[in-house]
C-alpha positions in Angstrom: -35.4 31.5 202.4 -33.4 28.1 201.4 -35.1 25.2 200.5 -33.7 21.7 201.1 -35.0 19.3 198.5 -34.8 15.8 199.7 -35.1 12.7 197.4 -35.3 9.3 198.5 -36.8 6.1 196.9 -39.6 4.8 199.3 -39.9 0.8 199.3 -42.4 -0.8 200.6 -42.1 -3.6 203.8 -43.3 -5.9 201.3 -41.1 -5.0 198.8 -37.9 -5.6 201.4 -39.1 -8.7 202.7 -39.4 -10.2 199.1 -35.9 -9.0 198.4 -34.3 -10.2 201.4 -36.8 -13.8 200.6 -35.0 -14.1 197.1 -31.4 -13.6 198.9 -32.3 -16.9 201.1 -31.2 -19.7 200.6 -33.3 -22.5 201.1 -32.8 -26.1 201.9 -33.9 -29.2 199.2 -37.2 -29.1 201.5 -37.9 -25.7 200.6 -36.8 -24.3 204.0 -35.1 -21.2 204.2 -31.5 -21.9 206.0 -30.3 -19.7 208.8 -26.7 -19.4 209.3 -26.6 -19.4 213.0 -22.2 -18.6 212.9 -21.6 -15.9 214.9 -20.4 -13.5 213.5 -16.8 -11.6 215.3 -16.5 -7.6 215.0 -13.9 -5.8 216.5 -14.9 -3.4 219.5 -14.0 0.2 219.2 -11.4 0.5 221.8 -10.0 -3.1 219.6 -9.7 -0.8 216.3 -8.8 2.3 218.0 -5.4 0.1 219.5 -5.1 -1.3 216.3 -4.3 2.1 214.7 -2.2 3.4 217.3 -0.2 0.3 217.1 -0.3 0.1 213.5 1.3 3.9 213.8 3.7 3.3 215.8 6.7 4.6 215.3 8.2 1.6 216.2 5.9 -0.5 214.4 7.0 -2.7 211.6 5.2 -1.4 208.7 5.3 -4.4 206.4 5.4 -8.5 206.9 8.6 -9.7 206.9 10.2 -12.9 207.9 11.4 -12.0 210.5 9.5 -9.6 211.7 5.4 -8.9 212.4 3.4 -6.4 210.6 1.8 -3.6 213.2 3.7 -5.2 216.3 6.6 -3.7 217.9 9.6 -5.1 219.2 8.4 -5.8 222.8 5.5 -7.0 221.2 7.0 -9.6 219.7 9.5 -11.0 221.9 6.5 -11.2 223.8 4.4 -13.4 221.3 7.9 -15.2 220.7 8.3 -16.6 224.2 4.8 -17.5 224.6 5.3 -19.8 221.7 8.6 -21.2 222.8 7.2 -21.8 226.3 4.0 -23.4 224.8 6.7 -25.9 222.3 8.5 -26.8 225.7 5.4 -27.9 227.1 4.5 -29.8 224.6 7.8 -31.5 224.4 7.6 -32.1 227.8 4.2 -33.4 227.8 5.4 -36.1 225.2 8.6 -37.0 226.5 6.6 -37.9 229.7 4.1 -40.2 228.3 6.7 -42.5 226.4 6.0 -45.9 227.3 8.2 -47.7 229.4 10.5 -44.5 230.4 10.3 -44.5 233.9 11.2 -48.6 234.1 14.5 -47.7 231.3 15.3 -44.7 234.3 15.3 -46.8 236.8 17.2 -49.3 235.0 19.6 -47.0 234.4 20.0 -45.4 237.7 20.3 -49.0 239.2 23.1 -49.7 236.6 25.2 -46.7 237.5 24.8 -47.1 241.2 26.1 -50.5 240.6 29.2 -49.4 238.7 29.9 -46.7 241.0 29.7 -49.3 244.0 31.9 -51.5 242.2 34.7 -48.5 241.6 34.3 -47.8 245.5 35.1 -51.4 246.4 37.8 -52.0 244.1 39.7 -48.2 245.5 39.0 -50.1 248.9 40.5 -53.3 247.8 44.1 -51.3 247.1 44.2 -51.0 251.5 41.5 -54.3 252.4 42.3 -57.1 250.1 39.3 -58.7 251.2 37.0 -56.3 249.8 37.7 -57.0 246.1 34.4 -57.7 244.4 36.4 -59.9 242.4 37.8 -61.7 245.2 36.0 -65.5 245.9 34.0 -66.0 249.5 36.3 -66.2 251.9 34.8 -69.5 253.0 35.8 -71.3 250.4 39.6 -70.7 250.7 40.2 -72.2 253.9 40.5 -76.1 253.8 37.8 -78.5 254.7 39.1 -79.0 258.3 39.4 -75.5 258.8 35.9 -74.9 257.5 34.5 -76.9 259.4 35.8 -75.0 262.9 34.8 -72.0 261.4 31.3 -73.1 261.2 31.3 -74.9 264.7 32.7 -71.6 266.2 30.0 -69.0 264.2 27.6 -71.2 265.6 28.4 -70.9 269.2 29.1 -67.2 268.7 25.9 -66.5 267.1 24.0 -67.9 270.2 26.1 -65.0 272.3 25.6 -61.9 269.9 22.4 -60.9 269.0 21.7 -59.2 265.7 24.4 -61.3 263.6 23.4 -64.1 261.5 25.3 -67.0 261.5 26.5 -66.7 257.7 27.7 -62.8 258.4 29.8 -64.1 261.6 31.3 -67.3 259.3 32.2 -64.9 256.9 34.0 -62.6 259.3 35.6 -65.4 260.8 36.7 -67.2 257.6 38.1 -63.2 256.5 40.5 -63.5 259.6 41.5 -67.1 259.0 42.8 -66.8 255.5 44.5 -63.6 256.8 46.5 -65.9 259.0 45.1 -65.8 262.4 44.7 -68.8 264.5 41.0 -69.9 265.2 41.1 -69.0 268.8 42.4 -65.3 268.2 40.1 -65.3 265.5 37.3 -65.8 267.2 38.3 -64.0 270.6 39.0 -60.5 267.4 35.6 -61.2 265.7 33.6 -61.7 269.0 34.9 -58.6 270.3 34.6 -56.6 267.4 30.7 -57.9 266.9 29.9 -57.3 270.4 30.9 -53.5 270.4 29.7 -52.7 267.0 27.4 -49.7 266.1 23.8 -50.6 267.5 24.8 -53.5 269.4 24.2 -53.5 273.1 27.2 -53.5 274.4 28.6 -54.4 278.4 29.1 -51.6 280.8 32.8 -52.3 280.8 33.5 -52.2 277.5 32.1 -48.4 277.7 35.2 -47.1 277.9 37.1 -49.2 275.1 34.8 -48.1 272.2 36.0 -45.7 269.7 32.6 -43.9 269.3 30.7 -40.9 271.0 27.4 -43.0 271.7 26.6 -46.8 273.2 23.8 -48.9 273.5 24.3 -50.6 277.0 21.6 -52.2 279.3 21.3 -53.0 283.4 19.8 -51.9 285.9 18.9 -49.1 288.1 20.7 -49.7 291.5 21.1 -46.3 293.0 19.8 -42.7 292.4 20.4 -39.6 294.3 19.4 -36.2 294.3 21.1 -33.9 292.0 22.7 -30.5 292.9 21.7 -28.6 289.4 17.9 -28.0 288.0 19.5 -28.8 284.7 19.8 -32.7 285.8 16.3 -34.7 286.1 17.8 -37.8 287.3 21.3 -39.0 288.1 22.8 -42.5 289.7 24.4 -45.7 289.0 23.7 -48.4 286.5 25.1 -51.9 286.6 25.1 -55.2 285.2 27.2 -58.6 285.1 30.4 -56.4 283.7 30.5 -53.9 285.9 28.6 -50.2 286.2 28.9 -46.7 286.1 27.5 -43.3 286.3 24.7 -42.5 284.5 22.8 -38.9 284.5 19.6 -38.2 282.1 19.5 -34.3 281.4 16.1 -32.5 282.0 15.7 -31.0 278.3 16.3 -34.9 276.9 12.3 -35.2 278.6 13.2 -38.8 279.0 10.8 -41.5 280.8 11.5 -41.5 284.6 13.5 -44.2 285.7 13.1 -46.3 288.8 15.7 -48.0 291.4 16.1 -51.7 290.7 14.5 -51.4 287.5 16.2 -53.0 284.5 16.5 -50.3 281.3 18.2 -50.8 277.5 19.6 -47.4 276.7 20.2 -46.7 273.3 22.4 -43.7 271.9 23.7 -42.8 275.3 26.5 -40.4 274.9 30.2 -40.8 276.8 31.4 -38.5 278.7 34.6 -38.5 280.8 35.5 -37.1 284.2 38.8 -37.2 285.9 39.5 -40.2 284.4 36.2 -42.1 284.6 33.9 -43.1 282.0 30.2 -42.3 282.0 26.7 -42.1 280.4 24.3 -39.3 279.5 20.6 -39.1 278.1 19.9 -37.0 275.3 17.0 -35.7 273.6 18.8 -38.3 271.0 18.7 -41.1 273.5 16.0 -44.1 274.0 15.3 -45.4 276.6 13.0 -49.1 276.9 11.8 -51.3 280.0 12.3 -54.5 278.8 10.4 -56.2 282.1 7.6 -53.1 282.4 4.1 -54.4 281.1 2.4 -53.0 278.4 -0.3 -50.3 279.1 -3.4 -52.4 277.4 -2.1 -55.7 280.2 
C-alpha cells in the first residue's frame, strides 16, 4: 500500500482577513481605500494569437526602428496606413477650420477669373478693336454734336426694342459711329441687329434672314387644318404685321393646344425649310405663352 502524506499550513478566516486588513490602505479618515480601476487581462484566444504571432516565421523577433516586434510584414503596412490615413485627417480637419479660408478662396478664384477674362478680351481685341479692355467708352470719342444724336437716336430705338436698355443701345451705336458709319446706317445696322438677336422676339419675315436654328416670333393663329400624319398634333398658319408662315407643333413636344384667331409668343421654335420656304416647328424645347388668355385664379 502507498501512502500520500500531505502537508499544508491551515490559516484561519480570521487570520486572512487581518492579513489582507494590514495590506489596506486607508484614507487620513481611517477608511480603507478601494481601488475601483479595472483591471485589463488578456483572454485566452488574445495570448494564444499572441504566441503564434510572436512565432511566426515571418515575425520580427526584436524592436527595431524600423520594424515592430511580433508583427509581420502585412501586419505592419497595415498598422502604417492606418496611421497615415488618421495624420491626413487630421490635416485635413485643420486646414479646414482656418479662419478666413474660404473668403481668401474666393478671393482668389474671383481674381483669376478676372485675369483670365481680361486675356480673352485682349486675344479678341487683335480681330475687334472695340473690345480692348483698355480701350475708353466709345461714347466719349465721338464729338459733342455727335453724341448728342447718338443719344436722341438710342432713345427712340429703345422705345421699339424691348429687352435693351437705353445705355447698351448708345453704346452699340456710338461703337459703329467711331467706326465710321453715318448715323442713319448706324442706326438702321444696330436696330436690325438688336431686333434679331438671341431671345428677342423677332418678326415673321425676318425668319428666314437669321443665322440661327431657333426664333422667338409672336402672332396669331389664323388658320389650322387637319394633318395627314399621327406624328403632327397641330399644323397651320401664323401671322402678324410682317408677314406669316407655316407653323406645325409635333405631337411628342406635348405642347398647349392652340386655337384659331388666338394670339401666341413662341419661344425656341426651330427653322425648318421646304422647297424653298421658311417655316416653324414646336419642340419639346419650345414655349409656347397666351399673352391675351386669363389667368386660371380670374
Amino acid at each position: 500500500m502507498s501512502s500520500k502524506n500531505v502537508s499544508s499550513e491551515v490559516v484561519s478566516v480570521d487570520e486572512q482577513a487581518f492579513e489582507k486588513h494590514d495590506e489596506a490602505t486607508v484614507d487620513e479618515d481611517g477608511f480603507e481605500v478601494v481601488d475601483e480601476t479595472p483591471e485589463f487581462q488578456a483572454t485566452v484566444d488574445m495570448e494564444v494569437q499572441a504566441k503564434v504571432d510572436s512565432n511566426h516565421p515571418d515575425a520580427r523577433v526584436e524592436e527595431g526602428p524600423d520594424h515592430m516586434f511580433g508583427k509581420t510584414l502585412e501586419q505592419e503596412e497595415r498598422i502604417k496606413a492606418q496611421e497615415a490615413e488618421l495624420e491626413r485627417i487630421s490635416a485635413q480637419a485643420e486646414l479646414g477650420t482656418q479662419e478666413g479660408r474660404e473668403k481668401r478662396t474666393r478671393d482668389i478664384a474671383a481674381k483669376r477669373s478676372a485675369e483670365r477674362r481680361a486675356e480673352f478680351q485682349k486675344r479678341r481685341a487683335s480681330v475687334d478693336p472695340l473690345a480692348d479692355p483698355e480701350r475708353a467708352d466709345p461714347r466719349a470719342e465721338p464729338e459733342q454734336e455727335q453724341l448728342a444724336a447718338v443719344n436722341e437716336q438710342s432713345m427712340r430705338l429703345a422705345e421699339k426694342l424691348d429687352g435693351w436698355s437705353r445705355a447698351a443701345i448708345s453704346r452699340r451705336l456710338a461703337e459703329a459711329v467711331v467706326t465710321g458709319k453715318d448715323m442713319m446706317s448706324a442706326v438702321v445696322g444696330v436696330f436690325e441687329e438688336l431686333q434679331t438677336a438671341p431671345g428677342q422676339v423677332i418678326p415673321i419675315e425676318k425668319v428666314e434672314d437669321v443665322n440661327r436654328k431657333e426664333v422667338s416670333i409672336e402672332g396669331t393663329i389664323t388658320q389650322l387644318w387637319e394633318s395627314s400624319s399621327p406624328a403632327i398634333a397641330q399644323v397651320g398658319l401664323i401671322e402678324d404685321e410682317s408677314g406669316r408662315t407655316k407653323v406645325t407643333v409635333w405631337e411628342k413636344s406635348n405642347q398647349p393646344w392652340m386655337e384659331e384667331g388666338e394670339r401666341v409668343r413662341i419661344h425656341g421654335a426651330a427653322r425648318n425649310w421646304y422647297q424653298g420656304r421658311v417655316s416653324v416647328s414646336l419642340t419639346g424645347w419650345s414655349t409656347v405663352l397666351f399673352p391675351e388668355r386669363g389667368q386660371w385664379w380670374e
